[in-house]
C-alpha positions as CSV (number, residue, x, y, z in Angstrom):
1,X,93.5,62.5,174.0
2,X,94.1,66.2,174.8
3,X,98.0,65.4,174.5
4,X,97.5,63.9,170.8
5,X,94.8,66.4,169.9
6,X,97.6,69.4,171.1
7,X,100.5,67.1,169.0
8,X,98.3,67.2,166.0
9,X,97.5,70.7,166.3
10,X,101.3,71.6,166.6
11,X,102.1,69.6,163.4
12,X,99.4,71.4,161.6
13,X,100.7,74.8,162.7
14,X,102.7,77.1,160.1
15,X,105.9,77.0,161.5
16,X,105.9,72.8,160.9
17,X,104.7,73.7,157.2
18,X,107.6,76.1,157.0
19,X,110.3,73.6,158.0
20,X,108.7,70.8,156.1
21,X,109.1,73.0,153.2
22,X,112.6,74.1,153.8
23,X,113.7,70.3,154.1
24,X,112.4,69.2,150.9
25,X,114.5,68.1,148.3
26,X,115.4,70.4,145.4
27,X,116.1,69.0,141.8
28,X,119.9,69.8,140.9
29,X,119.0,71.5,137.1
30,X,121.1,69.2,135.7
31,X,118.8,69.7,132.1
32,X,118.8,73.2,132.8
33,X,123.2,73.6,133.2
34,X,122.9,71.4,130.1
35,X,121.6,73.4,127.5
36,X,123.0,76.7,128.8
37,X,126.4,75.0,128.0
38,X,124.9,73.6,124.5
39,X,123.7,76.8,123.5
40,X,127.1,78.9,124.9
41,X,129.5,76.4,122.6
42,X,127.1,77.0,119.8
43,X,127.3,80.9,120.1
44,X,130.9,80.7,121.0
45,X,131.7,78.7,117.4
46,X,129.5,80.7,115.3
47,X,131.5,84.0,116.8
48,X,134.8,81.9,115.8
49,X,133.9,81.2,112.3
50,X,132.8,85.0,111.9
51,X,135.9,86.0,113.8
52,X,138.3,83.7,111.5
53,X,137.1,83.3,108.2
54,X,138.6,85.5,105.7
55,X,135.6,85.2,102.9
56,X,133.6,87.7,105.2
57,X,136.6,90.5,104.6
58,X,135.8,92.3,107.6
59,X,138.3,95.3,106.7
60,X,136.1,95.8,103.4
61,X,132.8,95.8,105.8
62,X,134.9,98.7,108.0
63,X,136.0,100.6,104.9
64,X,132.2,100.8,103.1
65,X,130.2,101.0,106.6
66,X,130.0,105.0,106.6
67,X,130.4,105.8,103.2
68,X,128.6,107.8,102.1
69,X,126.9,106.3,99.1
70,X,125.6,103.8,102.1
71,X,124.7,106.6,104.7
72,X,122.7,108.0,101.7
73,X,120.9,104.8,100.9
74,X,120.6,104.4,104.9
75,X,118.6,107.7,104.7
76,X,116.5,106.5,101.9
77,X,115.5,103.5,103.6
78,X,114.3,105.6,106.6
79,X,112.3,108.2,105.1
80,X,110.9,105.7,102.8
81,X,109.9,103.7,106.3
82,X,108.6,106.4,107.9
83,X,106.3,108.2,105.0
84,X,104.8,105.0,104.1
85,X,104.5,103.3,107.8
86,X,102.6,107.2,108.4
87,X,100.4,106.9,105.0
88,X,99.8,103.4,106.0
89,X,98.6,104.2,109.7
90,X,96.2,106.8,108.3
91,X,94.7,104.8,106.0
92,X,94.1,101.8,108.2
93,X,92.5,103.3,110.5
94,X,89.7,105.2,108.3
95,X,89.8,101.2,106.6
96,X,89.2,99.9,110.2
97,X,86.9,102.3,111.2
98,X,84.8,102.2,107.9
99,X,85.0,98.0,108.7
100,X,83.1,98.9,112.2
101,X,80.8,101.2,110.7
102,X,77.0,100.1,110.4
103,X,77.3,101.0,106.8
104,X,77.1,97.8,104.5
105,X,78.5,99.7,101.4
106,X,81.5,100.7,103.4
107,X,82.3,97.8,105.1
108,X,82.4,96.0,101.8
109,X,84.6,98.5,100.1
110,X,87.1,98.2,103.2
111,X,86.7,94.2,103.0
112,X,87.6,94.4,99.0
113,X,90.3,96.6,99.6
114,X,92.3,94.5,102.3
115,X,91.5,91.2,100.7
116,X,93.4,92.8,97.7
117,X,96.2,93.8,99.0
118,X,97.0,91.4,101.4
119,X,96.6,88.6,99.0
120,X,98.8,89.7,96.7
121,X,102.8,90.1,96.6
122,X,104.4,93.1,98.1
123,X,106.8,92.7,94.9
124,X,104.6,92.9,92.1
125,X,102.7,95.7,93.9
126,X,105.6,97.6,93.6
127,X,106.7,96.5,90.2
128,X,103.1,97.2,89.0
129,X,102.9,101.1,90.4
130,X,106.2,101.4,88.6
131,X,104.9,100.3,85.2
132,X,101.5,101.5,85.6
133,X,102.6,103.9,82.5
134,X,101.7,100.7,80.4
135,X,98.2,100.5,80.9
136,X,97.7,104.3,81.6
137,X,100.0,107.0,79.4
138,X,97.9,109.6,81.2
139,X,96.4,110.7,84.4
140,X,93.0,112.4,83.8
141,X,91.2,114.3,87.0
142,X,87.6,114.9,86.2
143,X,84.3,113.3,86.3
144,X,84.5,109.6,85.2
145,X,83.4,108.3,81.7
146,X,81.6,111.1,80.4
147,X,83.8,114.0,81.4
148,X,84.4,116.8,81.7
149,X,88.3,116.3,82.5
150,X,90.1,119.3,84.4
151,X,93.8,118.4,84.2
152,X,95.9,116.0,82.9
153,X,99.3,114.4,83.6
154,X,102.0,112.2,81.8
155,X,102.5,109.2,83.9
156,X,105.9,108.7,83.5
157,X,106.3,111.6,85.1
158,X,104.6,110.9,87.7
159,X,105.0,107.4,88.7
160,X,108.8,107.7,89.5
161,X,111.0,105.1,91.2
162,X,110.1,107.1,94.4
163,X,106.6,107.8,94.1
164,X,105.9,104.2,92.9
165,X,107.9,103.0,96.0
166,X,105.7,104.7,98.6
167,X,102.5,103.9,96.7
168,X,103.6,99.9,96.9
169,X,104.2,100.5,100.2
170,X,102.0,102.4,102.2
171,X,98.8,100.9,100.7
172,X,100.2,97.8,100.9
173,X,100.9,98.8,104.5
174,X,97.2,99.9,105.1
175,X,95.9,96.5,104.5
176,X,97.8,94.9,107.4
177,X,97.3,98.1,109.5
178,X,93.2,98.0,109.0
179,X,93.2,94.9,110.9
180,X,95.5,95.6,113.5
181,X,93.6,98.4,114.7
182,X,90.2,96.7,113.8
183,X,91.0,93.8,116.7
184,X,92.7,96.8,118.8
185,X,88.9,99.0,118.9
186,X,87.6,95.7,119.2
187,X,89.7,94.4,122.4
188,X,87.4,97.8,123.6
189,X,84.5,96.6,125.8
190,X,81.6,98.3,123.6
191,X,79.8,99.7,126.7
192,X,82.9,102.1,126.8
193,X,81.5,104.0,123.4
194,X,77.4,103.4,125.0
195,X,78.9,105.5,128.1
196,X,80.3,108.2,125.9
197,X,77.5,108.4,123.4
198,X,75.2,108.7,126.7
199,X,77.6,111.9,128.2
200,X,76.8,113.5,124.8
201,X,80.0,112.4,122.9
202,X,79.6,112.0,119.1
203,X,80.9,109.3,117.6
204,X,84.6,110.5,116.1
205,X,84.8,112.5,119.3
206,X,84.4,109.2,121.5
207,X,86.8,106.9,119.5
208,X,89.5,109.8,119.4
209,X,88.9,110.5,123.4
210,X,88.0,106.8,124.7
211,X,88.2,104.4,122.3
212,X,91.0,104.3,120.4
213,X,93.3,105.4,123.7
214,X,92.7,102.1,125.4
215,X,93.0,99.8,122.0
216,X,96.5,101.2,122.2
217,X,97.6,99.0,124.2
218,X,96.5,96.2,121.7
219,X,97.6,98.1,119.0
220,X,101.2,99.1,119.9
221,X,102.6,95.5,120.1
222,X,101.5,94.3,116.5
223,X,102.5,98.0,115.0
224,X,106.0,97.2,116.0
225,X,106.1,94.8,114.6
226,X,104.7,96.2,110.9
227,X,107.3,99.0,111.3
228,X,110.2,96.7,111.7
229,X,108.8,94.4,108.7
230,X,108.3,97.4,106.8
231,X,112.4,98.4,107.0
232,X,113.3,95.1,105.6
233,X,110.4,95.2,103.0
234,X,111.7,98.6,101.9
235,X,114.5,96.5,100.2
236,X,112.2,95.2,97.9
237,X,111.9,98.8,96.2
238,X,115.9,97.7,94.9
239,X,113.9,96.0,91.9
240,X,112.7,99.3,90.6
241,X,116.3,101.0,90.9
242,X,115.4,102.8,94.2
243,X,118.6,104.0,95.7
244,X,117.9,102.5,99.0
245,X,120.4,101.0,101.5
246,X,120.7,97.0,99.8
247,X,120.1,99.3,95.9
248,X,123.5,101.4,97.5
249,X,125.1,98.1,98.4
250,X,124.3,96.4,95.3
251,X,125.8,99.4,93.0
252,X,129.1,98.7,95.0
253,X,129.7,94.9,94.8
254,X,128.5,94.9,91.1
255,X,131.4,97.2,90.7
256,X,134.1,95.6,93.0
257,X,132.5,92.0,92.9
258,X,132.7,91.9,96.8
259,X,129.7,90.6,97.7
260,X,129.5,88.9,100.8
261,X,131.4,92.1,102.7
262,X,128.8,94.6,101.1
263,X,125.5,92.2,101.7
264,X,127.3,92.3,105.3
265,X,126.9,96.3,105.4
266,X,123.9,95.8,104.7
267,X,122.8,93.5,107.5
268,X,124.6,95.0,110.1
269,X,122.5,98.6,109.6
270,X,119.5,96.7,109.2
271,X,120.0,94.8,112.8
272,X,120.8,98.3,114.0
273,X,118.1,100.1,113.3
274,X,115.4,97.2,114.3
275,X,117.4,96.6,117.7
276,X,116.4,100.7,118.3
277,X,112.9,100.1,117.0
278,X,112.8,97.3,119.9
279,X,114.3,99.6,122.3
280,X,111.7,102.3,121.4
281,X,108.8,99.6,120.9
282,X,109.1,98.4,124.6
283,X,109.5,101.4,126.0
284,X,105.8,102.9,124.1
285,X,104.3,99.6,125.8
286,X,105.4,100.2,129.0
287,X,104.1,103.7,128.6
288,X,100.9,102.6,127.2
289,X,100.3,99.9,129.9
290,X,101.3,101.4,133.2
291,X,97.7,101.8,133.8
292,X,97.3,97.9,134.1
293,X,100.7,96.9,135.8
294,X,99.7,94.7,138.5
295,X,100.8,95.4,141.8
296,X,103.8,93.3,143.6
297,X,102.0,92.1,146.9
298,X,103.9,92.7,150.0
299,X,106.0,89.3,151.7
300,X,103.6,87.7,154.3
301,X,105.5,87.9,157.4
302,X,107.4,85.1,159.2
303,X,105.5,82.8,161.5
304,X,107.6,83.3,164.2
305,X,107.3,87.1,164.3
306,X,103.4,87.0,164.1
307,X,103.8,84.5,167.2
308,X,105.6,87.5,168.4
309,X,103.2,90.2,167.7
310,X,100.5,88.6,169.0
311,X,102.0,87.4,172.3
């Protein structure tokens, strides 16, 4: 009995686990080796028939890639991005905050104005701003209706290609960025404001000092996202002859009638400056989230050097 209860004992022990382990059988990968080869003769014949076929004129593409009627619409394209990604932050979050606010007046103004403009096009946003002369030849500012008016403006000058792009944009923009940030301050446990509120913080001061610092991390990922959406939607603004980066390539190939090369100026710029925005993304979420990186736990040690140690 004491030899079979010592036998089962050593069996049980974790150096028989270990080599039971170590002498199992391990699946090949065959599936695995298979699609790495399917996918590697797919990218390797998509590279041929970029590399071969003379239609994409890859020594136009070289010739128009820095001009400088592209560099120009390049830099349209980003400061467009940028003004109206910054208007569009800054309005969301008074949108988002006012859609948290106990006030039922506010919350329904901030619900009106997101269901608008998320539920209509991008395009005829910006092809309404532009025309917006049509239904108003004059900008009054005054008190409504009765008046008095204090100044007055022609619209067509100032509703210009630019103006109207940034208007389409960044309110458009504001919509999608009100809820972001809404589900960011609410991925906030709510006793985190209670807290504050308690130490004496007023409300603005908490969200800017508690709140809204920890939604970042839910925020970041999605915003990323908007900006990079936002520098292919600024292509859009082409419609109301806005001399951006596809408006720049488009005044070429109606000129030379080479349109595939042009169109592929135009994409390779655009995959540059969203691969940097990746880059930059994933290096603000690491930044943002170091505070929650989990730990790698240390290797538990062998079983035949704890026998050691505790012999």
């Amino acid at each position: 009995m004491k030899r079979a209860a010592a036998a089962t004992a050593s069996d049980e022990s974790p150096e028989w686990r270990l080599r039971d382990v170590a002498g199992a059988h391990h699946s090949p990968g065959y599936g695995r080796w298979l699609s790495w080869v399917v996918v590697l003769v797919i990218a390797l014949n998509m590279l041929w028939v970029l590399c071969t076929n003379a239609n994409f004129e890859w020594n136009v593409v070289a010739q128009w890639f820095t001009e400088a009627s592209i560099i120009h619409g390049l830099g349209v394209t980003l400061g467009l991005t940028l003004v109206s990604m910054a208007i569009g932050m800054a309005l969301g979050l008074v949108l988002a905050v006012a859609r948290l606010s106990n006030s039922r007046l506010l919350q329904w103004l901030s619900g009106l104005y997101i269901w608008f403009f998320r539920g209509t096009p991008l395009l005829v946003q910006l092809i309404f701003w532009y025309n917006l002369s049509t239904l108003f030849p004059t900008l009054s500012l005054g008190i409504p209706v009765t008046g008095p008016f204090f100044a007055h403006w022609n619209t067509n000058d100032l509703i210009t290609p630019l103006t109207a792009a940034i208007a389409g944009l960044a309110l458009n923009e504001a919509a999608y960025m009100a809820e972001i940030i809404r589900a960011g301050l609410l991925s906030v446990d709510s006793g985190q404001m209670e807290t504050a509120q308690a130490f004496g913080m007023g409300h603005a001061r908490a969200l800017r000092r508690i709140v809204i610092p920890q939604a970042m991390r839910a925020i970041i990922p999605p915003t990323g996202n908007q900006l990079i959406s936002m520098i292919k939607a600024t292509s859009l603004v082409s419609v109301i002859a806005m001399g951006d980066l596809l408006y720049s390539a488009q005044a070429v190939y109606n000129r030379t009638f080479e349109i595939i090369p042009m169109l592929m100026v135009a994409v390779i710029w655009y995959l540059i400056i969203t691969t940097v925005l990746n880059v930059a993304q994933s290096a603000i979420e690491r930044y943002y989230a170091r505070g929650t990186r989990r730990q790698q736990t240390a290797p538990a040690p062998a079983a035949g050097k704890e026998e050691n140690g505790d012999e």
